[in-house]
Every structure is written in structure tokens, then in C-alpha cells.
N, C-alpha and C positions, 0 to 999 in steps of 0.2 A: 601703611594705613593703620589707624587707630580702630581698637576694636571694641566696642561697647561692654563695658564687662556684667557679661552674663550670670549673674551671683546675686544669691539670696539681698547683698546689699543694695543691687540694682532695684529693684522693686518698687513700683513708686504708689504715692498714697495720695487718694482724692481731695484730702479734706487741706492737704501742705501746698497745693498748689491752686490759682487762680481758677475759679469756677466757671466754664463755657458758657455762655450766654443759653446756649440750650438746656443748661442743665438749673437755669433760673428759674426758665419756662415751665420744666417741668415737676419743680418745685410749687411753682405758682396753681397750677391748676393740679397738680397734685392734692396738694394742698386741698381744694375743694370736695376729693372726694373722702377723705381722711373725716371733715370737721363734717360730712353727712351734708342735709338739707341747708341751701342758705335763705334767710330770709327775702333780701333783697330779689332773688333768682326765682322766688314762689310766687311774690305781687307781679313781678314782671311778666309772667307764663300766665298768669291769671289775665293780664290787660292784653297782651299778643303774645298765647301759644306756640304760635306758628313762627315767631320771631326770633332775634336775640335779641338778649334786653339790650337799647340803646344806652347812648353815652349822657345824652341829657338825661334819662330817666335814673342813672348811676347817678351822674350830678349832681341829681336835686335831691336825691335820697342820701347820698356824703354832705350834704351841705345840711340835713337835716342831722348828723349825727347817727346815721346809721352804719355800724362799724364793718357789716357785710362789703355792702356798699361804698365802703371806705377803699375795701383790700380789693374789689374788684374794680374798681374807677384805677386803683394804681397798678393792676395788671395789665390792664388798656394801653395806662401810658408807657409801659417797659416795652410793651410788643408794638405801638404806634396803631394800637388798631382802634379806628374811630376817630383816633387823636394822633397829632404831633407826636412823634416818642420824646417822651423828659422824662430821665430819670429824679430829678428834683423834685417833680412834683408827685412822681410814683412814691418814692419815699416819703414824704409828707402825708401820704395818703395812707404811707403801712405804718405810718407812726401814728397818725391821729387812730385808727383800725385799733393797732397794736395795747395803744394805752388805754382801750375800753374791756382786752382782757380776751381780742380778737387771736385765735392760736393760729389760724392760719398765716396772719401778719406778721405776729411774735415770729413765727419759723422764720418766712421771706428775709427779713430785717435782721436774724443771724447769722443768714447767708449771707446778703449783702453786706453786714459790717463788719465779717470774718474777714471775706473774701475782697474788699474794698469792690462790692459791684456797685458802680450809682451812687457811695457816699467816700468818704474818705475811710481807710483803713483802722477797725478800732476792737482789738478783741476785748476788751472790758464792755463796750457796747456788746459786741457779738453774745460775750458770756452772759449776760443780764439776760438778753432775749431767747437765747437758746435753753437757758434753763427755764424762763417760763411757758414756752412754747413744749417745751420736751416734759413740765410734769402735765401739760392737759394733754400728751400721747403723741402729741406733731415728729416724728420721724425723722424729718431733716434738722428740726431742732436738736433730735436725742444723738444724730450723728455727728453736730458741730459741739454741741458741749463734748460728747466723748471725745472728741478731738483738741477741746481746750485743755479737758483733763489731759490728754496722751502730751501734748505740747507745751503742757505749763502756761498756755496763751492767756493772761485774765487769770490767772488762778495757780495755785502752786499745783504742779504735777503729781496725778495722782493715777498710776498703769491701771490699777484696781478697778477706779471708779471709767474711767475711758471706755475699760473692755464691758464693763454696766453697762453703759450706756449706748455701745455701740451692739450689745445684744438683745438692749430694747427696743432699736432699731430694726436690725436685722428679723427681730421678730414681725416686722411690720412688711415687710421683702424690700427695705428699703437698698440699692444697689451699692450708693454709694459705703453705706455702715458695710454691707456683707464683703464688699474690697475692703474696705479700713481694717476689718477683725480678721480677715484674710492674712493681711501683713501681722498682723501684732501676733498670730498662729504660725506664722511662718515664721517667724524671728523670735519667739517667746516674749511677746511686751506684753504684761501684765497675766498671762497664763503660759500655762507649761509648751513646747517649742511642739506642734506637730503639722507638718508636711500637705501631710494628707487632706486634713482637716482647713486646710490654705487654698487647697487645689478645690476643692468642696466649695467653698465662700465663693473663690474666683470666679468658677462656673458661674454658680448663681447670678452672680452681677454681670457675669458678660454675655449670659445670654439675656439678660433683661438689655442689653446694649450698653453697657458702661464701657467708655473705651479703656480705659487704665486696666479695668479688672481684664479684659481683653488681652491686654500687655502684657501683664503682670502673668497671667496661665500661659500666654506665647511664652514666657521666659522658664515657665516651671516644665513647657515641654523641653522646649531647647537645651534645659540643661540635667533634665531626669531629676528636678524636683518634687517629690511627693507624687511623683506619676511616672510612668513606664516614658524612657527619654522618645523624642519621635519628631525628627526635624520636619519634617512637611506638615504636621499640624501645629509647630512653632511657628512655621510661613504664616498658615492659614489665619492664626490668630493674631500675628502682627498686619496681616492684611485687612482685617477687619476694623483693626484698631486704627491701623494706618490711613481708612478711607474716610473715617472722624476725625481725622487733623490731629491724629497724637503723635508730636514730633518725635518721643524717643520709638516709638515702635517704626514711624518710615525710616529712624535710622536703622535701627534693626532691620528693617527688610531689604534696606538698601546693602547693607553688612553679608546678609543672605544672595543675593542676586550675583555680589559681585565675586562672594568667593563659593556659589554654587551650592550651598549648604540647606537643605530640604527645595530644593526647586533649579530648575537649569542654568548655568551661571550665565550671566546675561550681564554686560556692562553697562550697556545703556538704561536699563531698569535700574539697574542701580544708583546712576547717577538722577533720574526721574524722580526717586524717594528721598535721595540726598539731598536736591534741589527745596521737595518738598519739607522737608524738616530744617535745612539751612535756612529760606525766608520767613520759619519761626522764630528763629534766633537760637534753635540750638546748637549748642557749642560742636558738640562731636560729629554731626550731622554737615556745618559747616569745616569743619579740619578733613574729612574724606573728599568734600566736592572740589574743593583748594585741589585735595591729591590725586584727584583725578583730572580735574586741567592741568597740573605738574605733566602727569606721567601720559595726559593723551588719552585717559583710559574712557570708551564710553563718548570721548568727545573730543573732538581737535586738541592739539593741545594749543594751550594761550596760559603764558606764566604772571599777563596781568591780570586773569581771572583768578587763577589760581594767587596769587598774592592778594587779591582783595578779601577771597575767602579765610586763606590764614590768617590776615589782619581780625578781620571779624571773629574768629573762633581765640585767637590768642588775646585776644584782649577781654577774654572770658572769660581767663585764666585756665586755657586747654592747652596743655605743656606738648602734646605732641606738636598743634601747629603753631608754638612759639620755638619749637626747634625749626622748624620747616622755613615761619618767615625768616630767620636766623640763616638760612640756607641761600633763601632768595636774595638775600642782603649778601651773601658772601661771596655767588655766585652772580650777581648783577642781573638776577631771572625777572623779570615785570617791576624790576625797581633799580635806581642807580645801585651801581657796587657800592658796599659801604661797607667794610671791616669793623669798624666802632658797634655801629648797630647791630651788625648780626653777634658778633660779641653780646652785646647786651641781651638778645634776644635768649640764644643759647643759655644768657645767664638765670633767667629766670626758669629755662624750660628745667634747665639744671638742677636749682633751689628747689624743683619741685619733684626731684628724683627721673628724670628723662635721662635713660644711661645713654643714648645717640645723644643727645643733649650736652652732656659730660664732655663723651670724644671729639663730638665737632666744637667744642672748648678747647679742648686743647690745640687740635690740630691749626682753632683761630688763632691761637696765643704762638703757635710755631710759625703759623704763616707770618702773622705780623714782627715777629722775629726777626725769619727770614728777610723780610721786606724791607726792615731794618739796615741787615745787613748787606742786602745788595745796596740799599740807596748810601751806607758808608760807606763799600768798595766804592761805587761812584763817584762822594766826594772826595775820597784820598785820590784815585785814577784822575778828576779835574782838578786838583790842585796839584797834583805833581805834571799835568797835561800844561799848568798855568804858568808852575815855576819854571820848566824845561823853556818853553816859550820866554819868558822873562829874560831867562838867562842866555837863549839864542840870540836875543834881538842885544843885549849888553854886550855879547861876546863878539857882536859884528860891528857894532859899533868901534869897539874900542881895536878894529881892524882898522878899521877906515882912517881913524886918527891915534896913530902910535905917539907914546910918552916920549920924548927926549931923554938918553942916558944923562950918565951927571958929567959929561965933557960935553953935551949939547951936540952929542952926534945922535942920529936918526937909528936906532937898533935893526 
């Protein structure tokens, strides 16, 4: 089984991966209480107090040009509330917002075109809006520029300027920046390397509910980073992280369950977490549930489930289960025998340093050898099977009808 490697390199950062659709949300009306009073939201309290402002009454206030009213008419449409969800029209609405100098929508529309939510993927866009959303103070804008900077996304990299900007964030308690400067303190990007000071950040954010920062302190307990080591509150915090849909922590916890490590080993939980972060599409999440239908563990065994999962995880380029489908090809397990292919497979898992990889290489290249050479004792054993016969059936013949000597007498 492939083990997650628990290392300061593991560590994953908010701003590098695709934005949860919750975490748009709370951008969006974050967002509201950052930019203070809105106008649109005081006329409407003024007509019905007791209400929320409707969508016609957004309507007709974006159609007059009112930039509030703009970004809140396109938060309607992200959540479908009131309205159809379109995101097309959301963003039309945080651009019309946006371009009247509206910081709330400047933020949103960083987000979304960092993160390709609702438009097509564009950090040159993203960089434009994040910088003008992040000098009128917008937070999630100051955490996606610092991210453009750390990433060179839109802009040549600058560590300096990134950990700025993700400190002008984090001054605001925004979760996502206090995870982002979390890692650049644990790994020294853009300031001096300290631990401590990582595990600090992480807190922050994952008690505010960030799953990653969540993850990220499970892995700094797990491995006595920057905090006293303590496997059951490595569980704990991949548990948390794990019941927000963050696939590497369910593999982590599923990691944990199976080989018993802060919590009772349990096979079947494990394959439960495994399942869950395998129909993410993570790779390593997917190569364990493969080896647990291999080996039975947690669940019947079935080596065509298990071969569907290796496919899926090696075509990820997860070398443990491109050795594995490699196996299943050589061993005929949920898929015809195939020597060639599992060959192939092993070759890749190999290319990418899999030392089981290496040996079931060779011992392919022996088999097929070998296979070799039983199928040429074969043909030498039927062709001398073929000539013996040849020459039985000539030697009886020439029984049957003996030559004449040269006197024409019968021998």
C-alpha cells in the first residue's frame, strides 16, 4: 500500500487549487461586510424592513447602473436564489459592479478568474482585479494577488511581495491568506523557515473552518512539525478536514484507520475514506482502494474492482498502481493475462523510481524468456516429433515394396 508522504512537502496551499463552491459563497457575502453599508441594501430596508430585498427590486436598481446592486443581483445568481443559477450572468453582473470601481466585485471576479469559477481560467484577468480589489482593502483580493506573486501567475514572481500581501490579508483574519503564509513559514518562501509560526497560521484557519489549513496542522501533528508530534489529534484534524470533502486528508485518514495509527485500526473505515477521496479523483486515494480489493482488505476481495481503481490512479501517473496494474496484467487478476502490458506498465512505474517496479521488470523480462524458451523446446520436440513420423511412415513403405538387386532378384 502506498503511503501518503507525510513531509513538510505534502502541504497543500489554498490559493494552487480549485476554489469549493462554498468558499465563493463566502467570499461573496463576506465580501459585504468588509465594504461596510450597501447602498442598494439601505433603499430596500427602507421600502420592506422586515424583508429581503427582492430580485426585481436588484433588477431594476443594476439596470439603473447601481454598482451595489450590480454585485448583489450576481450573488443571487451564483446561489440560484430568487433566480435560475447562471453563472454568466453572475459575472456580467460582477463586471458591470466591478468596472464602476465596486471592491467587493473587483475581489469576487479574482476569484473566479484565478480559479476558473463561472468564467474561463485567466490569471492576467485574475491579477488586474485582485490588485484593484486588494488596494481598496478587499482580503480575498490581497490573498489572490499574494498568490499571483508567490506563483508568478500574471506577473513575474515575487516571494517578497506574495508574503505582503498575504500579511495584509491575514491581518484582516482572512483564513484562506493565514493557510497560504502558514506554508510560505513552514517552508521559508519569501521569509525565514519557522515551524512554529506555521502551526500558528494553520490554527487560525482551521478553526475559522478552512479545510486545507485543517490538513495541513493534521500533518504538522502527524509528523511533530512545529508542535509536540500527537497521532490522535493528527486523526482528529484530518477528520474535520475529511467531512469537508478534502480528498488528501480522507486519504490520510483512511492511511490512519488501516494501519491503526492515532485511532483503532479498522479496515473497513478505511476503505470508507478511501472510497471517499477515490470518487475525487485522487490518485493515491484511488491506488489504496485498488489494494484493498486486491488483497480483500475491508471488503470482499474482487480484482475487477481493484483493476478499475489501479487504472484510474496509474493513469495519474501514481507509479505505485502502475506497478500493481502491471501485476494484474501479469497475473491475469480482473483482466486478461497480458505479459506485453504488464511489461509496459512496470515500465513506467519504473521510469518513475518504483524499486517493486524495477524487480517485477525483470522477473517480466525472465518470464518471457522463459516462455520463450519452453515454446522453442516445443518446436524442436514437434519437429523432430514430425520428422521421426516422416521417416516411420517412408521406412514402411519402402517395406512394403522392396528394390530389385541388379540381377533382378527380390533381396
Amino acid at each position: 500500500m502506498s503511503v501518503f508522504p507525510l513531509t513538510e512537502n505534502s502541504i497543500m496551499k489554498k490559493a494552487r487549487f480549485i476554489v469549493p463552491l462554498f468558499f465563493v459563497f463566502a467570499v461573496l457575502f463576506g465580501a459585504l461586510i468588509l465594504t461596510g453599508p450597501v447602498q442598494a441594501q439601505e433603499e430596500a430596508q427602507e421600502e420592506a424592513p422586515d424583508e429581503e430585498v427582492s430580485v426585481d427590486f436588484l433588477k431594476e436598481m443594476a439596470e439603473a447602473g447601481d454598482a451595489a446592486s450590480q454585485y448583489l443581483l450576481g450573488c443571487r445568481y451564483v446561489q440560484g436564489d430568487g433566480v435560475e443559477q447562471d453563472w454568466t450572468k453572475a459575472i456580467e453582473c460582477f463586471q458591470k459592479s466591478a468596472e464602476q470601481g465596486f471592491a467587493a466585485a473587483q475581489s469576487i471576479l479574482s476569484v473566479c478568474y484565478y480559479n476558473g469559477e463561472g468564467v474561463e481560467q485567466n490569471h492576467a484577468e485574475a491579477l488586474k482585479w485582485a490588485r484593484l480589489g486588494a488596494e481598496q482593502g478587499e482580503a480575498d483580493a490581497q490573498n489572490i494577488l499574494g498568490s499571483c506573486y508567490e506563483e508568478g501567475d500574471g506577473v513575474e514572481q515575487d516571494l517578497k511581495q506574495a508574503v505582503e500581501w498575504y500579511r495584509k490579508a491575514v491581518e484582516q483574519n482572512c483564513p484562506e491568506a493565514q493557510n497560504n503564509l502558514g506554508t510560505c513559514y513552514l517552508e521559508g518562501i519569501g521569509v525565514e523557515r519557522d515551524p512554529s509560526k506555521a502551526v500558528e497560521l494553520f490554527r487560525k484557519a482551521a478553526d475559522q473552518g478552512d479545510a486545507l489549513a485543517q490538513f495541513n496542522l493534521g500533518i504538522c501533528y502527524d509528523e511533530g512539525i512545529g508542535i509536540k508530534q500527537d497521532s490522535s489529534l493528527a486523526v482528529g484534524w484530518y477528520q474535520v478536514a475529511a467531512e469537508q470533502d478534502c480528498a488528501q486528508a480522507q486519504y490520510n485518514l483512511g492511511v490512519c484507520f488501516e494501519e491503526g495509527e492515532g485511532v483503532e485500526q479498522n479496515y473497513a473505515e478505511a476503505v470508507k475514506w478511501y472510497q471517499k477521496g477515490a470518487e475525487q479523483g485522487y490518485a493515491l486515494a484511488q491506488n489504496n482502494l485498488g489494494s484493498c480489493y486486491y488483497l480483500g482488505k475491508g471488503v470482499p476481495q474482487n480484482y475487477a474492482e481493484a483493476f478499475k481503481w489501479f487504472r484510474k490512479s496509474a493513469d495519474q501517473g501514481c507509479p505505485e498502481a502502475q506497478n500493481s496494474l502491471g501485476a494484474c496484467y501479469f497475473n491475469g487478476f480482473g483482466v486478461k493475462k497480458d505479459i506485453g502490458k504488464a511489461k509496459e506498465w512496470f515500465q513506467k512505474a519504473a521510469d518513475l523510481g518504483n524499486d517493486d517496479a524495477k524487480k517485477n521488470l525483470i522477473n517480466c523480462r525472465k518470464k518471457q524468456m522463459n516462455d520463450f524458451r519452453t515454446l522453442l523446446v516445443q518446436l524442436v520436440v514437434g519437429v523432430a516429433f514430425i520428422v521421426a513420423a516422416v521417416r516411420k511412415f517412408f521406412g514402411k513403405k519402402q517395406a512394403e515394396n522392396p528394390s530389385p538387386d541388379q540381377n533382378g532378384t527380390e533381396v
